[in-house]
ZADO-1210 file (C-alpha; in nm, 4 decimals, padded with zeros to 6 digits):
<atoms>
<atom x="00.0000" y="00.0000" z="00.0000" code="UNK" pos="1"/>
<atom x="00.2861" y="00.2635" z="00.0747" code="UNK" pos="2"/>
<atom x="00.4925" y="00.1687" z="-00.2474" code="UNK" pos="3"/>
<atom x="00.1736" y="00.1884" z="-00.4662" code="UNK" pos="4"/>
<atom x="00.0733" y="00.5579" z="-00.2518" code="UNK" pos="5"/>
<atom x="00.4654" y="00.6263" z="-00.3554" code="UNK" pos="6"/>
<atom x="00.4885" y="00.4972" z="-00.7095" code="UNK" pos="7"/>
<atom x="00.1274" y="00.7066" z="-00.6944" code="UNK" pos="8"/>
<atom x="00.2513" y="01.0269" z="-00.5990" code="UNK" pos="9"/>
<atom x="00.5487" y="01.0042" z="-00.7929" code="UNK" pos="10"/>
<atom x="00.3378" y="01.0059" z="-01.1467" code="UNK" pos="11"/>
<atom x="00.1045" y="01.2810" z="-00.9840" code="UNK" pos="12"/>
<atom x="00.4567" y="01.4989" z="-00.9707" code="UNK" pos="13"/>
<atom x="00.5470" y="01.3667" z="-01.2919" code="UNK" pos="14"/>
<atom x="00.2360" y="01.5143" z="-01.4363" code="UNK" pos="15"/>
<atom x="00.2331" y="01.8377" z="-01.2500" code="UNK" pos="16"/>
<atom x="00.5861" y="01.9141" z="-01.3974" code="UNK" pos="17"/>
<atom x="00.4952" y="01.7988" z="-01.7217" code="UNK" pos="18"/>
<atom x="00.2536" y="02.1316" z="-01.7280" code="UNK" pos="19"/>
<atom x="00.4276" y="02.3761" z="-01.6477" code="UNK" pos="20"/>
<atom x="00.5494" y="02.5139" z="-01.9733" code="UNK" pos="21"/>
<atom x="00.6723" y="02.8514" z="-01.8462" code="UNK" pos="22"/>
<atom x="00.9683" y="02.6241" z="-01.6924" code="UNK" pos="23"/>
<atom x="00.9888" y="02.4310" z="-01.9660" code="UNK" pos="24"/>
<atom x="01.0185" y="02.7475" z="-02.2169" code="UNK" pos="25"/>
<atom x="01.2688" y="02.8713" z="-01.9916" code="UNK" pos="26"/>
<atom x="01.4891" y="02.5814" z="-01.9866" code="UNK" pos="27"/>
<atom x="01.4757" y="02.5961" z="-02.3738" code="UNK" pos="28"/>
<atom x="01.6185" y="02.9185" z="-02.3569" code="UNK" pos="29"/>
<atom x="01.8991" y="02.7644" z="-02.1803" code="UNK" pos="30"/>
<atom x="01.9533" y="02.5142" z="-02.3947" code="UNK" pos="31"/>
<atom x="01.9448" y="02.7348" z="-02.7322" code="UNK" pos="32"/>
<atom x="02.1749" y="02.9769" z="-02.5757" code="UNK" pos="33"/>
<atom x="02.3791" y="02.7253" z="-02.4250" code="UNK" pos="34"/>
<atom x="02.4570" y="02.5982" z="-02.7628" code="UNK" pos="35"/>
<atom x="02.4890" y="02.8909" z="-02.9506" code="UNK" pos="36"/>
<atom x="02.7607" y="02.9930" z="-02.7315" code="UNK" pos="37"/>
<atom x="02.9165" y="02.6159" z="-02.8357" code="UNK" pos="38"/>
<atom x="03.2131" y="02.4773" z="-02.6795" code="UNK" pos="39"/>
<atom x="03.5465" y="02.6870" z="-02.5863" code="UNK" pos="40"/>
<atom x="03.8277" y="02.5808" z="-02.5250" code="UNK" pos="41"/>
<atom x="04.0627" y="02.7709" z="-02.2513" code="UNK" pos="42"/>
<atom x="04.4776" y="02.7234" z="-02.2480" code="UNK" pos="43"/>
<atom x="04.6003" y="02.8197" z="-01.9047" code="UNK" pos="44"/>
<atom x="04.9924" y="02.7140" z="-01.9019" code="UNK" pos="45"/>
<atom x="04.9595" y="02.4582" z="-02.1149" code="UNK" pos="46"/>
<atom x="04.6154" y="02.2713" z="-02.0075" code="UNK" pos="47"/>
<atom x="04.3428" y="02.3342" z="-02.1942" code="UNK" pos="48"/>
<atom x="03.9989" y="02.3726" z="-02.0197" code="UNK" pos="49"/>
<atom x="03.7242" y="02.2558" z="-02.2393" code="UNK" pos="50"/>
<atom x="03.4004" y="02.4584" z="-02.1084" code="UNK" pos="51"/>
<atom x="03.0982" y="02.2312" z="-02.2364" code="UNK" pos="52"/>
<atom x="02.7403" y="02.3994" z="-02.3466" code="UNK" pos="53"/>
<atom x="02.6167" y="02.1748" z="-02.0124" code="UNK" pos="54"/>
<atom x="02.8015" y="02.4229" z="-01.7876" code="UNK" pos="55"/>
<atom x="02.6382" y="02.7390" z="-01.9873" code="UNK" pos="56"/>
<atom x="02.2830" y="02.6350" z="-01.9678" code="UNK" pos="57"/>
<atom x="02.3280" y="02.5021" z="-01.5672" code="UNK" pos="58"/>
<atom x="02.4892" y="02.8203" z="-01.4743" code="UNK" pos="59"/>
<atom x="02.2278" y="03.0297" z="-01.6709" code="UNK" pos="60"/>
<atom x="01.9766" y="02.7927" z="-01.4659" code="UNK" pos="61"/>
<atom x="02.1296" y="02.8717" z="-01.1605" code="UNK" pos="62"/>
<atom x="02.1234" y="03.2707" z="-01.2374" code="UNK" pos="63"/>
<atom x="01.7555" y="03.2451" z="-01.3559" code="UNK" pos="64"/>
<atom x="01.6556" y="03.0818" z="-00.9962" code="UNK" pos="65"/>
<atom x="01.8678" y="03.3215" z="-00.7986" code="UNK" pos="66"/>
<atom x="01.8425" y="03.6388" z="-00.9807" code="UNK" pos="67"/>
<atom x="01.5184" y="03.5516" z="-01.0362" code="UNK" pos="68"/>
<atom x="01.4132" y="03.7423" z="-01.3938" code="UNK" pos="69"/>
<atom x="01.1648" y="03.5572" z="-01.4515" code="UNK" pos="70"/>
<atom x="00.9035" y="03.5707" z="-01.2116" code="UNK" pos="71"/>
<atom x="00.7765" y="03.1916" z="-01.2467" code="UNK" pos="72"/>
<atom x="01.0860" y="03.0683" z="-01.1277" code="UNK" pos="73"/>
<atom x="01.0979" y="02.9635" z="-00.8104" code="UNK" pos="74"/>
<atom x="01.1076" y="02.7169" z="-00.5518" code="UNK" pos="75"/>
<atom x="00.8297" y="02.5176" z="-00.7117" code="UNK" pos="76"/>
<atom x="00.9952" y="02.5167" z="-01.0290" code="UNK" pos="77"/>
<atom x="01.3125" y="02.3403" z="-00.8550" code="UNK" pos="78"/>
<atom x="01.1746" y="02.0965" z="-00.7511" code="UNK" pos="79"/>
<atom x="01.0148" y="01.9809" z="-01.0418" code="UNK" pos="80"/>
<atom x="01.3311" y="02.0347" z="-01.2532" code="UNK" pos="81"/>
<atom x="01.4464" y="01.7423" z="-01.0274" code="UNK" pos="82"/>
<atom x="01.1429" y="01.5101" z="-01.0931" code="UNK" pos="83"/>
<atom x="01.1475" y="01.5674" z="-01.4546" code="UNK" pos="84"/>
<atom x="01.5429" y="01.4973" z="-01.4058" code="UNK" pos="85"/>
<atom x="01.4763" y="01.1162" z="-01.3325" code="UNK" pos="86"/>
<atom x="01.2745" y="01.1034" z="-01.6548" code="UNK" pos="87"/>
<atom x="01.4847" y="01.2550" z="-01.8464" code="UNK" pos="88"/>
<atom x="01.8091" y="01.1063" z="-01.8112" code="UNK" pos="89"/>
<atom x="01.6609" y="00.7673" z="-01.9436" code="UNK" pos="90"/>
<atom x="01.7615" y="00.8375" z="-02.2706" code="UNK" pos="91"/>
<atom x="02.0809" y="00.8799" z="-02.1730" code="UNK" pos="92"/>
<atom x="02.1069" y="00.5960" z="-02.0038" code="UNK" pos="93"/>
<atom x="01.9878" y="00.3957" z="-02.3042" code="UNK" pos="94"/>
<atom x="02.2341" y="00.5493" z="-02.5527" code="UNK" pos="95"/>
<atom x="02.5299" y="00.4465" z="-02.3229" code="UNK" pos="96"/>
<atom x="02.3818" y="00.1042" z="-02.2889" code="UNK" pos="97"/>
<atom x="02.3184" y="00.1193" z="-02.6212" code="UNK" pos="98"/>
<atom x="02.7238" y="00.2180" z="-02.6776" code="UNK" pos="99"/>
<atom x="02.8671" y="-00.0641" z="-02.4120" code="UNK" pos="100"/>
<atom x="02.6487" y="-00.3244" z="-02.6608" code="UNK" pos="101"/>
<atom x="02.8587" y="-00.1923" z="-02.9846" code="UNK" pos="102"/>
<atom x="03.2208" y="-00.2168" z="-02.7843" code="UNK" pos="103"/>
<atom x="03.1573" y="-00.5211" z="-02.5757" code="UNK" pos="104"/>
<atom x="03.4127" y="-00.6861" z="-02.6925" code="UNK" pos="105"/>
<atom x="03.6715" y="-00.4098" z="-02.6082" code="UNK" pos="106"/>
<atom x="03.4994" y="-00.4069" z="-02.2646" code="UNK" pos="107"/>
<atom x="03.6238" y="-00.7657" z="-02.2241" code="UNK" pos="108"/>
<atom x="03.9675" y="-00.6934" z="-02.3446" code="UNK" pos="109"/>
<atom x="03.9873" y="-00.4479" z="-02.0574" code="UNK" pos="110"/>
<atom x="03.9663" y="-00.7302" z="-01.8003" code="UNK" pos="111"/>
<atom x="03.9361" y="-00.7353" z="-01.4245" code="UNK" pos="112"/>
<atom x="04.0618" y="-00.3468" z="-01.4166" code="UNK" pos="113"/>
<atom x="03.7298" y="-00.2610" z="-01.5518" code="UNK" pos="114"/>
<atom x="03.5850" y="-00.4637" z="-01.2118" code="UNK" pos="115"/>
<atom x="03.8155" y="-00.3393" z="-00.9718" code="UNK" pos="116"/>
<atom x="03.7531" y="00.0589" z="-01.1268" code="UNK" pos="117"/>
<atom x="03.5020" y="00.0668" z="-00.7801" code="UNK" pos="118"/>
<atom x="03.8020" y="-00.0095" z="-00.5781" code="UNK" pos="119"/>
<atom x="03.9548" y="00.2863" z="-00.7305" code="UNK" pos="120"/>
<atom x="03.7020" y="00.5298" z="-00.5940" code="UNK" pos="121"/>
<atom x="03.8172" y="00.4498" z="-00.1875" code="UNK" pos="122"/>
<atom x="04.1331" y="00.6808" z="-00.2692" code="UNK" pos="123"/>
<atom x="03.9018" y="00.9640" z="-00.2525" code="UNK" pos="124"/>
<atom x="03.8751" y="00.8719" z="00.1060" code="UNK" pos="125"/>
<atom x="04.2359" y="00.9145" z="00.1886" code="UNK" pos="126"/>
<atom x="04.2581" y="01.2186" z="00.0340" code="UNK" pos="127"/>
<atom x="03.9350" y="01.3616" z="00.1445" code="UNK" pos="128"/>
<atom x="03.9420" y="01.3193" z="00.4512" code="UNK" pos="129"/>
<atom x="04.2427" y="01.5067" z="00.6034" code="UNK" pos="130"/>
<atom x="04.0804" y="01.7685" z="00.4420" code="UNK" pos="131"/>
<atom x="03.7298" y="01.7311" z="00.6320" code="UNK" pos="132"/>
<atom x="03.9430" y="01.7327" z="00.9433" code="UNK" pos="133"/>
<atom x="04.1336" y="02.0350" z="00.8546" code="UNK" pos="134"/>
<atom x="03.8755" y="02.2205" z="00.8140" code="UNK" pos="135"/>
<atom x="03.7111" y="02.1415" z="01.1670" code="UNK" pos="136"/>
<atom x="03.4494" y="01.8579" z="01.0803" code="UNK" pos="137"/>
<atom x="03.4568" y="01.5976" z="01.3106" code="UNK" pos="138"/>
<atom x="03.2371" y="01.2781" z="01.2650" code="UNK" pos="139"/>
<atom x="03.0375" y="01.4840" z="00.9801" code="UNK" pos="140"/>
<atom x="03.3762" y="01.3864" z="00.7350" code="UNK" pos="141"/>
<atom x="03.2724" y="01.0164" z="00.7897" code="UNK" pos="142"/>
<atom x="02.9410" y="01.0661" z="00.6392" code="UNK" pos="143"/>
<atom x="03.1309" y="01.3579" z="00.3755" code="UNK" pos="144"/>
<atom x="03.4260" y="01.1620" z="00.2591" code="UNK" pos="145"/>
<atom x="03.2941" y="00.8321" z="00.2507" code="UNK" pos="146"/>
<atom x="03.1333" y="00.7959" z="-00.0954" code="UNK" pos="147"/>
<atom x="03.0270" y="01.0518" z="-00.3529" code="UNK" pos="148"/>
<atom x="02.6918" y="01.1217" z="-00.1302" code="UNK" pos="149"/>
<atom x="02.4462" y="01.0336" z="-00.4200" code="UNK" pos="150"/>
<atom x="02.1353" y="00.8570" z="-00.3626" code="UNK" pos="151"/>
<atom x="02.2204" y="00.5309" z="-00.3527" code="UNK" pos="152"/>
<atom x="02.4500" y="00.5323" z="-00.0494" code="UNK" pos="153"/>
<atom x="02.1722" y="00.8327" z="00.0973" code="UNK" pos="154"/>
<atom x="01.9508" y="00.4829" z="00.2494" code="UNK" pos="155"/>
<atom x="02.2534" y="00.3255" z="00.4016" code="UNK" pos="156"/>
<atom x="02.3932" y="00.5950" z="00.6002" code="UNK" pos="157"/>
<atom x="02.0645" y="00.7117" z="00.7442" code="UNK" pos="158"/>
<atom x="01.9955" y="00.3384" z="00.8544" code="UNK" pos="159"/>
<atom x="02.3431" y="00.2212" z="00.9767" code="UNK" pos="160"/>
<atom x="02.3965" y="00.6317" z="01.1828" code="UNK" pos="161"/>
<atom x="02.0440" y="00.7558" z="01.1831" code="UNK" pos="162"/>
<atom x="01.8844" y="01.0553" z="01.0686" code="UNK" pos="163"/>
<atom x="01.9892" y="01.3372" z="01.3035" code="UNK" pos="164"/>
<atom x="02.3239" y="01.1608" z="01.3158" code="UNK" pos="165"/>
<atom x="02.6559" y="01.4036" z="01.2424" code="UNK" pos="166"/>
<atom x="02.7543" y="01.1346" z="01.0156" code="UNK" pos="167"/>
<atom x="02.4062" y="01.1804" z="00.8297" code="UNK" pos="168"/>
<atom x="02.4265" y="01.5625" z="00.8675" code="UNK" pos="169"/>
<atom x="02.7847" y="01.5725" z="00.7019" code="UNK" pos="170"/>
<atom x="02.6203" y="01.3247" z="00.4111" code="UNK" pos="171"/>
<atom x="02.3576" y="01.5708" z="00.3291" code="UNK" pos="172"/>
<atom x="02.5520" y="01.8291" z="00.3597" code="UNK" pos="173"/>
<atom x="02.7667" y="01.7073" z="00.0210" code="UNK" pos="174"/>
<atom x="02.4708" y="01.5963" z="-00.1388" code="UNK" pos="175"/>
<atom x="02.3364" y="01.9711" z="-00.1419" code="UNK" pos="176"/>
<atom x="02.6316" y="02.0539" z="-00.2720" code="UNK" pos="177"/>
<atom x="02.6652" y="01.8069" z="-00.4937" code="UNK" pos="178"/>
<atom x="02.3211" y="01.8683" z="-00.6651" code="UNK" pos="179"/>
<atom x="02.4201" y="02.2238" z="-00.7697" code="UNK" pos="180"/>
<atom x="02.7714" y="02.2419" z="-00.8352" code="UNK" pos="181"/>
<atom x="02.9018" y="01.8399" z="-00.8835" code="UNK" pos="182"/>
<atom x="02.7910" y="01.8694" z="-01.2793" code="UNK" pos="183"/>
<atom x="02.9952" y="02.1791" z="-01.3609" code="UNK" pos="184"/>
<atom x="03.3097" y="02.0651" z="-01.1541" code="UNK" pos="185"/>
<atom x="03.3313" y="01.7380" z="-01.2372" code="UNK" pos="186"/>
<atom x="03.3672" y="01.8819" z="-01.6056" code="UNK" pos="187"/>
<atom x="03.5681" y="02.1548" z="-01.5036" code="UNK" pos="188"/>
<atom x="03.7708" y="01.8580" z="-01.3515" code="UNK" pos="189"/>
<atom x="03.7949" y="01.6147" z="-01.6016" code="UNK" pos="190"/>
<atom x="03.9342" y="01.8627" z="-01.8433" code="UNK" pos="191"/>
<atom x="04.2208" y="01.9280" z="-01.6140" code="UNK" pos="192"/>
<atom x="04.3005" y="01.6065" z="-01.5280" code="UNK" pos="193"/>
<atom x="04.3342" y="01.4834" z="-01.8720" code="UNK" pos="194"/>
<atom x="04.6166" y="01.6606" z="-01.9519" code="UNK" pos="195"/>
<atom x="04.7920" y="01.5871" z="-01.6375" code="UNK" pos="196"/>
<atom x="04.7676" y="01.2356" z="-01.6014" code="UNK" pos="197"/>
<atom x="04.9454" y="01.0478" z="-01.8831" code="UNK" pos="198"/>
<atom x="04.6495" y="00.8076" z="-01.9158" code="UNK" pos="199"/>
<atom x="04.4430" y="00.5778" z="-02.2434" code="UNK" pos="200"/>
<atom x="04.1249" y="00.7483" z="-02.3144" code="UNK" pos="201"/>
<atom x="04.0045" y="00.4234" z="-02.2433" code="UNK" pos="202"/>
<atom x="04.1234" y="00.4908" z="-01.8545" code="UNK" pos="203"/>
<atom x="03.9569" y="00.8152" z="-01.8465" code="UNK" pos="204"/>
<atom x="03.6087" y="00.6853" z="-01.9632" code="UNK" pos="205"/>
<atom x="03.6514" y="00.4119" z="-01.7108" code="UNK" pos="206"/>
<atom x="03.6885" y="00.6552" z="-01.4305" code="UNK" pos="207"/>
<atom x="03.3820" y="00.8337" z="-01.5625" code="UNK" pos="208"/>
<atom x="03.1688" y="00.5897" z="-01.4374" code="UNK" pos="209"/>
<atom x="03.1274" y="00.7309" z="-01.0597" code="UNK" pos="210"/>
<atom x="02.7680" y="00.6133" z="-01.0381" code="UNK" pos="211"/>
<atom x="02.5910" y="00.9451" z="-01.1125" code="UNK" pos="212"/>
<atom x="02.4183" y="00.9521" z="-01.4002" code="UNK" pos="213"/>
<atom x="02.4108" y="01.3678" z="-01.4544" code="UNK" pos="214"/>
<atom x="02.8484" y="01.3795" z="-01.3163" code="UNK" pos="215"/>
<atom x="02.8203" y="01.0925" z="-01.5617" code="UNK" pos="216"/>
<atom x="02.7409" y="01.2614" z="-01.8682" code="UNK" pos="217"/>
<atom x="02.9369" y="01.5742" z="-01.7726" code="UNK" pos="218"/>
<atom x="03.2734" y="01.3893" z="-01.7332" code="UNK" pos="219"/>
<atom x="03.1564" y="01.1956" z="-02.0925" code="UNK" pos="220"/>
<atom x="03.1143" y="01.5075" z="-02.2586" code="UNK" pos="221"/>
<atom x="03.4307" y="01.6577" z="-02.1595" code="UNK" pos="222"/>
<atom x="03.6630" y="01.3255" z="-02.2609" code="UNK" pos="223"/>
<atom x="03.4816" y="01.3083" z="-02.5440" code="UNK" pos="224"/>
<atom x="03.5238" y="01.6613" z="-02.7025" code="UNK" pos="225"/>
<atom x="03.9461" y="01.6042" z="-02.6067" code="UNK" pos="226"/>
<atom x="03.9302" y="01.2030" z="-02.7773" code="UNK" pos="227"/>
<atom x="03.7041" y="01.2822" z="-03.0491" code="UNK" pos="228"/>
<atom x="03.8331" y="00.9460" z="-03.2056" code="UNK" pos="229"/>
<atom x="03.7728" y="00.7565" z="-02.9003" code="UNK" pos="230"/>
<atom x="03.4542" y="00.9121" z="-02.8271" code="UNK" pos="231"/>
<atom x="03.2276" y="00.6220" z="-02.8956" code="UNK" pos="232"/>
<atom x="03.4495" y="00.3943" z="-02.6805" code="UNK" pos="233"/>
<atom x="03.4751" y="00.6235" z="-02.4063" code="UNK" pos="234"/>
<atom x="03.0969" y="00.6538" z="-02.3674" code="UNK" pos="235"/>
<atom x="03.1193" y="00.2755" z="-02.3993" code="UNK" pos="236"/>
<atom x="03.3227" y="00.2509" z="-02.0950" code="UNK" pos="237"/>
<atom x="03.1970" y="00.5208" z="-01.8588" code="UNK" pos="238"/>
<atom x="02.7958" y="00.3363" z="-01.9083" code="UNK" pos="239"/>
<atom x="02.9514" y="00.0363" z="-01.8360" code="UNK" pos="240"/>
<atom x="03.1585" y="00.1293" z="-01.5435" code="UNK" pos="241"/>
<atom x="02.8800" y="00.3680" z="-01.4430" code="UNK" pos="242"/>
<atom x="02.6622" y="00.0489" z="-01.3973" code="UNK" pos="243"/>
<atom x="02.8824" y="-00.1543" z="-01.2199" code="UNK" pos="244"/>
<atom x="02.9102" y="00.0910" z="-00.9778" code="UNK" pos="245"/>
<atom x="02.5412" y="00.1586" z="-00.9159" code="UNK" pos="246"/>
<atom x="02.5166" y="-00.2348" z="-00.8708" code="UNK" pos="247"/>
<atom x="02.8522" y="-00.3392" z="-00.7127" code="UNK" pos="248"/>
<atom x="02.9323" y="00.0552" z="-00.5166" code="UNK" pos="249"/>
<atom x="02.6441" y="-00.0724" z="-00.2429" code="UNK" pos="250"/>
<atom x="02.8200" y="-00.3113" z="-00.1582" code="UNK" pos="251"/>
<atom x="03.1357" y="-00.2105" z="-00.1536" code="UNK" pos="252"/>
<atom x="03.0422" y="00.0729" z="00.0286" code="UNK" pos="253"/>
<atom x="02.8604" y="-00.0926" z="00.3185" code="UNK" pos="254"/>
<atom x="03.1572" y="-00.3781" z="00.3836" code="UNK" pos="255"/>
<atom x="03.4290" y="-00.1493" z="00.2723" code="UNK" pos="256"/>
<atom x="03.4180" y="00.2253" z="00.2223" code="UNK" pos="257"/>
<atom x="03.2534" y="00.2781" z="00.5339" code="UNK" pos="258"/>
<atom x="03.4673" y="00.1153" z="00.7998" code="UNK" pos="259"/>
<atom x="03.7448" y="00.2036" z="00.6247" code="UNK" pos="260"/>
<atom x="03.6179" y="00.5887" z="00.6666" code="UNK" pos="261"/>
<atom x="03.5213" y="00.4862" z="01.0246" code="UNK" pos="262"/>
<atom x="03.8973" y="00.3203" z="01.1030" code="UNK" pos="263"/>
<atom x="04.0492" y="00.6328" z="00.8924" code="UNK" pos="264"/>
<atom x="03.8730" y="00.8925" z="01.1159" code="UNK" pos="265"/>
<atom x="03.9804" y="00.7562" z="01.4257" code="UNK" pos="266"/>
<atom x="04.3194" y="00.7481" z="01.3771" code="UNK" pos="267"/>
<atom x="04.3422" y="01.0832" z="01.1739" code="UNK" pos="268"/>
<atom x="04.1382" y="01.2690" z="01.4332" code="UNK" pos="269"/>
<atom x="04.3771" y="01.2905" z="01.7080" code="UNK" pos="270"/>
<atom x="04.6694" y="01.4106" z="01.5114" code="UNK" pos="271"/>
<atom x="04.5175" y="01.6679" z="01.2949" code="UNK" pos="272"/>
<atom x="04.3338" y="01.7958" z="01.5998" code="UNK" pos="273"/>
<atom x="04.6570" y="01.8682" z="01.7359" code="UNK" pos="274"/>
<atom x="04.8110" y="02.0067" z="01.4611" code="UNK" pos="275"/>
<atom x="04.4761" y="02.2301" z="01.4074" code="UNK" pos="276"/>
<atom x="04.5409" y="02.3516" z="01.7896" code="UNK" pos="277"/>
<atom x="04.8912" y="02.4750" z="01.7097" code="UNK" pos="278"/>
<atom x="04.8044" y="02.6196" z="01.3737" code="UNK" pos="279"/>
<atom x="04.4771" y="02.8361" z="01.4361" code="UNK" pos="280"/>
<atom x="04.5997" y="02.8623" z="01.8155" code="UNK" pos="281"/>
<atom x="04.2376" y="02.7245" z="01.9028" code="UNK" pos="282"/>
<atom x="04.1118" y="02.5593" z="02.2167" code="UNK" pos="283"/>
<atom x="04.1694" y="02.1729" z="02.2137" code="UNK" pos="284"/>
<atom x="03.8576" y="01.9709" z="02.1046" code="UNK" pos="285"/>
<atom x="03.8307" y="01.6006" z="02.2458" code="UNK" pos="286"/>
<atom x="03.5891" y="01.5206" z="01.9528" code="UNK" pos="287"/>
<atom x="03.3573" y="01.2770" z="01.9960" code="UNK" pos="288"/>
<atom x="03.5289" y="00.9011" z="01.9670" code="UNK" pos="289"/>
</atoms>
C-alpha cells in the first residue's frame, strides 16, 4: 500500500511538472543559448579547459533561480526540474547502454581493471578526509568523505547512523552541494586532469563511471570533445563502469568504504586535531570518539 501511494505520488509529480510550460520554455532558452555559445576551449599554461554547453545552460539555470528574472521561477519550479530529471536522463542511459552493446568486446579486453575501477574510488577517502578534518568537521567527514553522497549510499547511512546523526548531517551536507555544483566541476575537472595524467582514453572513460548519471554525462562530454576518435568507446566505458558501480558501489560501500572511513577517522582525528590547535591557536577539542 505505501509503495503503490509512492509509485502514486510520484506520477502525480510527474504530471504536475509535465505542465508547467513557463519552466519548460525557460529551460529551452537555456539550452538554445547554451549551444549557440558552443564549446570553448581555454589554455592556461599549457592545459586546456574545455568549457561544455552543459556548464552554460546550468549556470544560466542557476542565475535564472537566484536572480530571479523571470518571475515563475521559483522554488516550485526546482523541484520539479528534479522530478522531470529522473525522466529525463533515461535516454541517456539507453544510448550508453546502447554504446557498451557496440564495444563489448573491447569491454572484455579491458579485463578485471574494468571490475576493480570501484576499488579505485576508496582513494578519494584518503585524500578527502584530512581535508574534512582540517577544516574542523569531526564525525560529519565520515558521512562527507565516505562515498560521492548520491542517492544510492543516501539509504545506508541514514539506517546504519540515523537521521539526526553528524555522520548523516555531514552526508547531506555534500549531497546539497553536490546537486548544484558536482555537474559543472566534475567537467571543469575532467578537463584538467586529462592533460595531467598520462592516461588511455580508455582509462579516463573508465573513471567516468562514478555512479551518477548527470556527473556521468558531464565527465563523458568533456573526454569526449578532447578524444574525439575515441569518443564512442569512451561513452562505452563510462555506461559500463557507471553500472557496475550503481550495482557493485552498495556493496562495496557498506563492507568497505565505510569502515574504512570509520577506522580512517579515528586514527586521523587525534593528530590533525593537534596540529589544528597549534596552527589556528584554538582551544583543544576532544571530539567525539
Amino acid at each position: 500500500m505505501g509503495k503503490k501511494d509512492e509509485n502514486s505520488d510520484g506520477i502525480d509529480e510527474l504530471v504536475a511538472a509535465r505542465k508547467d510550460y513557463k519552466l519548460h520554455l525557460t529551460i529551452l532558452l537555456c539550452i538554445v543559448i547554451a549551444e549557440y555559445i558552443g564549446i570553448y576551449t581555454i589554455n592556461i599554461s599549457g592545459i586546456n579547459i574545455v568549457l561544455m554547453p552543459l556548464l552554460y545552460s546550468l549556470v544560466l539555470a542557476i542565475a535564472f533561480y537566484l536572480a530571479k528574472p523571470a518571475k515563475w521561477i521559483g522554488k516550485e519550479q526546482s523541484q520539479k526540474s528534479g522530478t522531470i530529471m529522473m525522466l529525463l536522463i533515461g535516454p541517456l542511459l539507453a544510448k550508453l547502454a546502447i554504446a557498451s552493446g557496440q564495444n563489448i568486446q573491447i569491454i572484455f579486453n579491458a579485463g578485471p581493471a574494468i571490475l576493480l575501477q570501484e576499488v579505485g574510488n576508496l582513494g578519494t577517502i584518503f585524500a578527502a578526509m584530512p581535508i574534512a578534518l582540517l577544516l574542523g568537521f569531526k564525525r560529519e567527514s565520515i558521512g562527507m568523505t565516505s562515498s560521492i553522497c548520491r542517492e544510492p549510499q543516501m539509504a545506508v547511512v541514514i539506517d546504519r547512523f540515523g537521521m539526526d546523526s553528524p555522520e548523516t548531517k555531514g552526508f547531506f551536507s555534500v549531497f546539497l552541494i553536490g546537486t548544484v555544483l558536482g555537474t559543472p566541476f566534475i567537467s571543469l575537472l575532467v578537463s584538467v586532469l586529462v592533460y595531467l595524467l598520462p592516461l588511455h582514453p580508455y582509462a579516463f572513460g573508465m573513471a567516468c563511471g562514478i555512479g551518477s548519471a548527470s556527473m556521468n554525462a558531464a565527465a563523458v562530454s568533456s573526454v569526449s570533445t578532447i578524444f574525439p576518435a575515441f569518443a564512442t568507446q569512451i561513452e562505452a566505458f563510462s555506461g559500463m563502469t557507471n553500472l557496475i558501480s550503481m550495482v557493485t558501489g552498495m556493496y562495496v560501500y557498506i563492507l568497505i568504504a565505510i569502515p574504512l572511513t570509520e577506522w580512517l577517522y579515528k586514527w586521523l582525528e587525534p593528530i590533525i586535531n593537534n596540529i589544528r590547535i597549534k596552527i589556528f591557536k584554538i582551544e583543544e577539542d576532544k571530539g567525539d570518539m
